[in-house]
N, C-alpha and C positions, 0 to 999 in steps of 0.2 A: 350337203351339210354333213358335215363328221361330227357325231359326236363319243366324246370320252367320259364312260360314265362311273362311278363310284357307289358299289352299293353298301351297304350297310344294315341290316335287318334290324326293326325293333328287335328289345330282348323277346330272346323265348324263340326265335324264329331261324332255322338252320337254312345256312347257304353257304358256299363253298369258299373255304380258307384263303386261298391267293386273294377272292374278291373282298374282305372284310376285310383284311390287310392293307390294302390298295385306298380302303373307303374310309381308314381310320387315321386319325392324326397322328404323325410320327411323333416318337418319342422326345425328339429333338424341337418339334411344333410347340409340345406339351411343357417340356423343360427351358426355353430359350432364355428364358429370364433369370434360372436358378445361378449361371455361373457368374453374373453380376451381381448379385446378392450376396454370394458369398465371397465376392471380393470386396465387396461394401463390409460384409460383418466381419472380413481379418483384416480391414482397415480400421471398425473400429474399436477391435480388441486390441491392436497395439496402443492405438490412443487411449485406450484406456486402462492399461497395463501402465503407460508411459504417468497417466495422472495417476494413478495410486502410488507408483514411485516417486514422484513429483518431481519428475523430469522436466529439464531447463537447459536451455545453452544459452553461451555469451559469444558462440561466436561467428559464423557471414549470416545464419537466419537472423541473429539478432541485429548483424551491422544492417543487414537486406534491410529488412521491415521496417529498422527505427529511420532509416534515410530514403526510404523511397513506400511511402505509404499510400498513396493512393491504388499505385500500380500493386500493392500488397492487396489491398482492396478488392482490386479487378478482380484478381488471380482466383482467392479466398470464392469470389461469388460465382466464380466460372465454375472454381471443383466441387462448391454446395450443393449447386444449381446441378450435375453430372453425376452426386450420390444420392443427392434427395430422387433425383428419376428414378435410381436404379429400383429403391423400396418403391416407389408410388409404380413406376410398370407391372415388377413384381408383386403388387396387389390387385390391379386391373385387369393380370392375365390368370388372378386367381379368381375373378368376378366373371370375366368371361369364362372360362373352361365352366362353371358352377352353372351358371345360367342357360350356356348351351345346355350342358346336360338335364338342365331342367326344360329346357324348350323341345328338346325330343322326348320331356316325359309328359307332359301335360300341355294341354293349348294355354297360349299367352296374351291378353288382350296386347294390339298396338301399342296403345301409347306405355303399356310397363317394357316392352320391347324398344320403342324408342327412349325408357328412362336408365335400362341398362346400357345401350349406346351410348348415350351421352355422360354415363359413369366412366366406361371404360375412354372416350375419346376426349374425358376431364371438358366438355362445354356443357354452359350455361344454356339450356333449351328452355324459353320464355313463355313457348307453348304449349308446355306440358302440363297434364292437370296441376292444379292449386295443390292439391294434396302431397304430390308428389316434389313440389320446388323446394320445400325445406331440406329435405332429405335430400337432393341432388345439391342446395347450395352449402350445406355442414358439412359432404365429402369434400367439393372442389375447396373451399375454406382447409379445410384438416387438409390437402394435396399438397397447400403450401408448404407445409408446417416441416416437412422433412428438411427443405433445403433450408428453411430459417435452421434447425437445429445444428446442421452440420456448420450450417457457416459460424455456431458458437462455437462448435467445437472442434475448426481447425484455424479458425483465426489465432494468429499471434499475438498473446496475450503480455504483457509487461507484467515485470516479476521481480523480484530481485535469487541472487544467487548466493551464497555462503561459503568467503574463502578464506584460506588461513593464507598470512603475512606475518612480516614485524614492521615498526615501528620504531623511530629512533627518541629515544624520550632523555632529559637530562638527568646526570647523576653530579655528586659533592666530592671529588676523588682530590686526594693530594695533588695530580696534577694543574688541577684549577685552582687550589686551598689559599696562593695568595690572591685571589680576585676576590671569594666569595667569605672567605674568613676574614671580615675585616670588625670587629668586635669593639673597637673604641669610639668612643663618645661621639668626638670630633673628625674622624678617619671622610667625611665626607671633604672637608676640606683638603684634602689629600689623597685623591683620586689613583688609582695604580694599573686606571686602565681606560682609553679616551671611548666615553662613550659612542657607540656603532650606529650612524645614522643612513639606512638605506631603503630598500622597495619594501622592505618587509615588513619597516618598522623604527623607531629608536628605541636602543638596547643599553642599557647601565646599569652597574651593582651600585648604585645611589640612587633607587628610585624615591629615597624621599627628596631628594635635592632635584634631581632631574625630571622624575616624571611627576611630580606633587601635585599637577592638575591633572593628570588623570584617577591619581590615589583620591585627591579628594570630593572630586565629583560622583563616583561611584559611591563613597563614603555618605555622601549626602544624602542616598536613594537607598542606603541599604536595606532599610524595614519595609519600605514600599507602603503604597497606599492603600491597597487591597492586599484581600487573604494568597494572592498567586504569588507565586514565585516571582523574585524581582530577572528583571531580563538586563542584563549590561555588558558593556562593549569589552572582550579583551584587548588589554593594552598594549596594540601591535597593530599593524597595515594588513591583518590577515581576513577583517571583514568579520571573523567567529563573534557572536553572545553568547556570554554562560545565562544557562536558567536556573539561577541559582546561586549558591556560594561555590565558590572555582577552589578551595582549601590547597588553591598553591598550584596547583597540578593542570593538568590540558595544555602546559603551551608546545608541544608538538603540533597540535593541529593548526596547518595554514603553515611550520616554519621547517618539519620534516619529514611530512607527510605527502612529501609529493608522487611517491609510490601509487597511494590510495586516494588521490583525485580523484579517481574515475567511479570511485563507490558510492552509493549512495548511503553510505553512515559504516561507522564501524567501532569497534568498541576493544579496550583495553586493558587492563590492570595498572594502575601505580601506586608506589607510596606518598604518602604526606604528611602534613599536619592537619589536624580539626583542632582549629583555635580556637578554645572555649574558655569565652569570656565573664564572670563573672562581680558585679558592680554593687558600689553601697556609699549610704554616706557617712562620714565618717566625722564627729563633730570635734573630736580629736587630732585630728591633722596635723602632723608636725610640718607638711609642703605648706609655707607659705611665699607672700613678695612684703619686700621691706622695702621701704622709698630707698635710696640713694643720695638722688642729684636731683634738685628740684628748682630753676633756674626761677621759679614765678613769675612766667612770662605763658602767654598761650603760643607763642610761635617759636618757643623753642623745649625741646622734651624733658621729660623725666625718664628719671633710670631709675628701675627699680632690680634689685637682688630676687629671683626666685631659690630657692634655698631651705633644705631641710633634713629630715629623716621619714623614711616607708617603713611598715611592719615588718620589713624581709630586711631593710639594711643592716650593713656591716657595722660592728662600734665604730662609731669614729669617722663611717664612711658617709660623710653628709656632702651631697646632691647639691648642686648651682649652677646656674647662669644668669646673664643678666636681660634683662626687655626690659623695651621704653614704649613712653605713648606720650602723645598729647591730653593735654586736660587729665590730669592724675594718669587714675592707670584704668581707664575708662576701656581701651583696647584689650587689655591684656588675659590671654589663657594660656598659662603657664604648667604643659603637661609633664611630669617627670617617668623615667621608668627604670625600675631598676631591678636587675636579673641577681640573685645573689639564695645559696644555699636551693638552689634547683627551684626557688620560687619566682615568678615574675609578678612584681606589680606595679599598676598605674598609678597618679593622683593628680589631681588638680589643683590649683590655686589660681584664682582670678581676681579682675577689677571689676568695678562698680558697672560695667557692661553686660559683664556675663556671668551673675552673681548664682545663677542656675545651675552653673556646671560646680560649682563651687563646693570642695571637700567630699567629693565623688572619689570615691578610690574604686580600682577595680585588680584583679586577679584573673590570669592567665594561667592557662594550661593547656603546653600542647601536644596532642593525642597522636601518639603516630597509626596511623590510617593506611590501612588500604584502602582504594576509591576506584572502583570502575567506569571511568572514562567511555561515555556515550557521545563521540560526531558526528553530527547530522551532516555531514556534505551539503547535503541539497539545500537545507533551507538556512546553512552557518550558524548552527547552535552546537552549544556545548551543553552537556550533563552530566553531574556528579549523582553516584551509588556509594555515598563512606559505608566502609561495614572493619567492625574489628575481629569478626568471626573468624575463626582460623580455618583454612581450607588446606585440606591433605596435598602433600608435594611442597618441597623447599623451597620452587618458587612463589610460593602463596603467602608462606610465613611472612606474618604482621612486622616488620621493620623497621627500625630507625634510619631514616635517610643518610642522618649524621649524628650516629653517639657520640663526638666529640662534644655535641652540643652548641658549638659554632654558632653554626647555620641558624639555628633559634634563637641566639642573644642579637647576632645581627637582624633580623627580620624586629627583634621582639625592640630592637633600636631604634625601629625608623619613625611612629609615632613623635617620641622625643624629639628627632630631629626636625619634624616639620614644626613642630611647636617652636621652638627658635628658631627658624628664619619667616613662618609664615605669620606672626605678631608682628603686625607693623605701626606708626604711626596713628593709623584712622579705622583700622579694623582687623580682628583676627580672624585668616580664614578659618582655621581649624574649629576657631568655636563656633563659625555660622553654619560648619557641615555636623556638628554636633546640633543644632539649635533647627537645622532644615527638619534632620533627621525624627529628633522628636515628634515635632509638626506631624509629619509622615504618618508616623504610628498613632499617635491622635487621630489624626482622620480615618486609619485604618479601624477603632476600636468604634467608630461613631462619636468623637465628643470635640471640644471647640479646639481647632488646633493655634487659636490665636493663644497665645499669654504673654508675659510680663518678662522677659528675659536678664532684667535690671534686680527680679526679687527671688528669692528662694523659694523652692518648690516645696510645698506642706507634706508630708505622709499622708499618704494616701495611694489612691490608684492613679494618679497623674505622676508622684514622682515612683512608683514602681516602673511606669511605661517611660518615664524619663533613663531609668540605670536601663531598659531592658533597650531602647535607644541607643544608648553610649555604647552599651557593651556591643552590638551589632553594627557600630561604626569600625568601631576599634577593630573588629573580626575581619571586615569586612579592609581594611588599610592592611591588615598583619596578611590574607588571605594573598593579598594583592600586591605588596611587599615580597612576597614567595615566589611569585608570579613573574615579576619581572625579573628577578636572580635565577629560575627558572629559564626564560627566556636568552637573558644572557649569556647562560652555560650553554645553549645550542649556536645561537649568533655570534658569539664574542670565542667562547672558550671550545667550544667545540668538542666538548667534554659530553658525550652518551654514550647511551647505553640502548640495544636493542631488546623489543618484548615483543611477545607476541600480540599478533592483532584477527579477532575475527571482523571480517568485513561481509556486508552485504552490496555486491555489484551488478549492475542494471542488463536483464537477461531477459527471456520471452522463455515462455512454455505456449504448448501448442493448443488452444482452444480452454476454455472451464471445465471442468471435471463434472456439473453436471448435465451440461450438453452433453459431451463425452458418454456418460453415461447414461442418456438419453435414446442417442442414436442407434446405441448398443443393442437398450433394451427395445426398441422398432426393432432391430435387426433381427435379433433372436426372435421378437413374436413372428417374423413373419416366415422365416425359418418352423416355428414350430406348427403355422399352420400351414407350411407347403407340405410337411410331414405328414400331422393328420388328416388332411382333405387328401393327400396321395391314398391312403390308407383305409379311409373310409371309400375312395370309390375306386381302388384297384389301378393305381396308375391312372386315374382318369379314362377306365377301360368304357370304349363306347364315344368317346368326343371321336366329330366327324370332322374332315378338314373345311366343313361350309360355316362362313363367318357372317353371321346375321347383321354385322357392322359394316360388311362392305356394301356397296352401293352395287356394286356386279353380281353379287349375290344373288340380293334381292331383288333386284329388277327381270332376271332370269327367272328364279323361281316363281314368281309371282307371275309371271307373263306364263310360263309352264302350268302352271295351275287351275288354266280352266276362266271361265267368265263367271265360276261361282262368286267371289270376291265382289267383283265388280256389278253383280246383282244384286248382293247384300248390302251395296255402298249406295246404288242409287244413284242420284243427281247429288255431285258433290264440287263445290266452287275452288276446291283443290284447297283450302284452311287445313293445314296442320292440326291446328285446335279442337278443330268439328270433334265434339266428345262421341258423337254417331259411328264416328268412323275410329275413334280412339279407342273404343270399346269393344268394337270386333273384336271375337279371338282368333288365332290361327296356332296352326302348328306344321310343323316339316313333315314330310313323307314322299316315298319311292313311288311314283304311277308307271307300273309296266306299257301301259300304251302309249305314252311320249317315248318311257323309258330315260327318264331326267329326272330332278329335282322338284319339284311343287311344292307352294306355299298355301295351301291349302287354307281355308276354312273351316273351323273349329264342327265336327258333327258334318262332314260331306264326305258321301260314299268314294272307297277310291275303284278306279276303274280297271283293277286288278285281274286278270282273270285266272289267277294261279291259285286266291285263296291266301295265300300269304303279304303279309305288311311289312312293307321295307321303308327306312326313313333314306331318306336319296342326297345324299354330298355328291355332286354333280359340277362336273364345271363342262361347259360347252363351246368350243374354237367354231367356231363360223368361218368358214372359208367362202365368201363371195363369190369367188372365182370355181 
């Protein structure tokens, strides 16, 4: 039998250098763990250098991850799973070195020896004292906990990213001027450009003629029934809602915005108008209807003359057309409007139908606006920021679209126009989206939105919520009248202008920032305590290469150590549990008469004959042969 022995002297006790060197755990034993540790903690200062800067990309990590997510998944739980080990070893082999070194300084009962095993070898030992299971199952518990972190904070996390583009938006240039300047009365009747019906949409500088069910449908909802913002459709195949009033502006998005598909919103500057409406009654009214032609018969019409003067008209410049109806003038809402001396204003005059709307005049102003343009890609909404605040740089300056003025007598046109074609025989639509619209705001305020639409509204707060009704139809027709001559200048005329756009597009950053910083802060502590427990016990000066964890170990040592052991155990049925034998203490030490390792019994003479105490890191080859 060869044996190879290791000695190692308690302290205090001189023996010769080569053999203490031989008997003590290399440096490399001691440190095995520290070089993975410290590639855990510069992996995760860059992640966390990366989130304080709030780094993102958009591009193969994000194409990877966002198309093949499970296999992201896998990947994420493999490298968690391979960093959370590296701190959870690197604290086990700080548990072990400590504990040895406490085991060669004082006796250990059993079972605290098999509770430190079972720390460093992360199992659940079920027969270990009671006292002891709590404390062994809040480590293994906290064991998990490194690789949950990590896996927060290197999974790919969805984000968005912030790019600058342009945008192609519509302008009113001389080159388009005879499409969109078209300023008379009647000019619908005489079209100068065949409206553009395709995937995108139907397109016409006569949207009261052409698009007039969309104008007046939106027109009907425009106060909305609740205090929210109303939500309605732009009048286009683009899919978008505005939340809100659209003051003309937004129709790039969905018609040349095909740049910026792929972002998930993005935002822009334009000009406009803020149409602001204000309405009254007016018991003066020079708009009225004069019968005509009155055949007195029910099956065939009357013609009535609508005809007069507004506050703003010209001498001399008095206002006419003609509408008919069955049964008097039961149908008829006869809206006039007239642009003169830079004022714009409405009126009304009606029949026995819609006696409600009756000597309402209202007043226009329109405000040219800058409006920051919010689209949501993802979810197809639009939103308006009007502001008149002037922002430093020439392209910010608050502008007229078209100081010619134009562009506002035709928009400010198109009300009038639907009023004369949309008076028909059995019913006027323009007064039922008036007469919805009221309703509306009635139920908005709490009170009965049913009434009398045949009689005149009293003063009071019913006809203030009636003008404040009108005027938010009319906004809301003029806004949207803008809109579709907007539209046409991209579809038809082809007539823009680029701006700039920030966009926000769909990117991945690498884990949350406070995992990230989580990780870090494990890393660093455990860094700080491999510093000080170095320091405090000298390089771990003194740890033997004999590991109380191994099974080889321990079964040498202990079989080395004499039949003391096994006299103080008794008759034992081999229970782990047996607290008798849990409680024994033992400790390591050199027996020059084997000349091995011993696992000694806590208080048993050793059989020394030198006088001196050696603790014995021993390992023993048996050669059979």
């Amino acid at each position: 039998m060869d044996r190879i022995r290791y000695w190692l002297p308690h302290p205090g006790t001189e023996v010769d250098g080569e053999k203490s060197d031989r008997l003590e755990a290399t440096a490399w034993e001691k440190l095995i763990n520290l070089p993975a540790i410290l590639v855990s903690t510069a992996f995760s200062v860059v992640l966390a250098v990366a989130a304080a800067r709030e780094w993102h990309t958009t591009g193969p990590l994000y194409h990877f991850s966002s198309q093949n997510r499970a296999t992201t998944q896998i990947l994420v739980q493999v490298l968690a799973s391979l960093l959370g080990a590296t701190q959870i070893l690197a604290v086990c082999s700080l548990l072990y070195m400590s504990t040895s070194l406490k085991l060669r300084q004082k006796p250990t009962e059993l079972d605290r020896l098999r509770f430190w095993a079972a720390l460093r070898r992360r199992s659940f030992e079920w027969d270990l004292p009671a006292k002891l299971l709590p404390f062994l199952l809040f480590f293994l518990l906290l064991a998990q906990l490194p690789a949950a972190l990590w896996a927060g904070a290197i999974t790919p996390v969805s984000t968005a990213a912030l790019e600058s583009s342009t945008v192609r938006i519509p302008q009113y240039t001389g080159r388009s001027q005879e499409l969109w300047n078209r300023t008379c009365l009647m000019c619908w009747a005489r079209p100068v450009a065949t409206p553009n019906n395709t995937d995108s949409g139907f397109f016409s500088y006569h949207p009261s003629f052409d698009m007039q069910g969309s104008l007046l449908g939106t027109a009907s909802s425009a106060s909305g029934r609740t205090s929210e913002k109303v939500r309605h459709q732009k009048i286009d195949n683009s899919g978008f809602f505005y939340i809100g009033r659209s003051y003309g502006v937004g129709a790039a998005a969905g018609l040349s915005d095909q740049d910026l598909s792929g972002s998930n919103d993005y935002a822009y500057n334009e000009f406009g108008y803020n149409s602001k409406v204000a309405c009254l009654i007016n018991e003066t009214s020079a708009w009225k209807l004069t019968r005509q032609f009155d055949f007195n018969a029910s099956t065939y019409p009357s013609v009535y003359l609508a005809s007069g003067f507004l506050p703003n008209s010209a001498p001399e410049a008095r206002e006419f057309y003609s509408v008919s109806s069955l049964n008097d003038n039961l149908t008829i809402v006869a809206l006039v409007g007239t642009a003169n001396d830079n004022r714009f204003m409405y009126a009304f005059a009606t029949g026995t139908g819609y006696l409600f709307l009756d000597k309402v005049q209202c007043e226009v102003t329109f405000e040219p606006t800058r409006l920051e343009v919010v689209v949501d890609v993802s979810n197809k909404t639009i939103s308006m920021m009007p502001s008149t605040d002037q922002i430093p740089g020439a392209a910010y300056d608050i502008k007229d679209i078209d100081p010619s003025g134009s562009l506002k007598k035709m928009v400010f046109r198109q009300p009038t126009t639907m009023s004369m074609i949309d008076t028909t025989l059995y019913t006027s639509l323009l007064g039922n989206v008036f007469r919805n619209n009221y309703g509306n705001l009635l139920d908005r305020e709490g009170l009965d939105s049913a009434f009398d639409q045949r009689s005149r509204v009293e003063p009071g707060p019913k006809q203030n919520f009636l003008l404040t009704a009108v005027a938010e139809s009319l906004e809301s027709i003029l806004d949207n009248s803008l809109l579709a001559l907007a539209n046409a200048q991209i579809a038809i005329a082809s007539d823009t202008t680029e701006v700039p756009v920030s966009s926000r597009v769909p990117a991945v950053q690498i884990g949350e920032s406070r995992y990230t910083y989580a990780v870090l802060a494990i890393n660093a502590a455990i860094l700080v305590l491999y510093v000080l427990t170095g320091l405090s016990t000298k390089l771990w000066k003194g740890l033997t290469k004999f590991d109380y964890t191994d099974i080889k170990c321990a079964l040498v040592g202990a079989s080395a150590g004499g039949d003391k052991l096994g006299k103080r155990v008794g008759i034992w049925d081999g229970d782990p549990a047996d607290e008798k034998v849990g409680a024994i203490r033992v400790d390591l030490r050199y027996d020059e008469m084997i000349g091995g390792m011993v696992v000694a019994c806590a208080g048993q003479q050793d059989r020394s004959t030198t006088g001196k105490m050696y603790t014995i890191i021993n390992t023993e080859e048996i050669n059979d042969g």
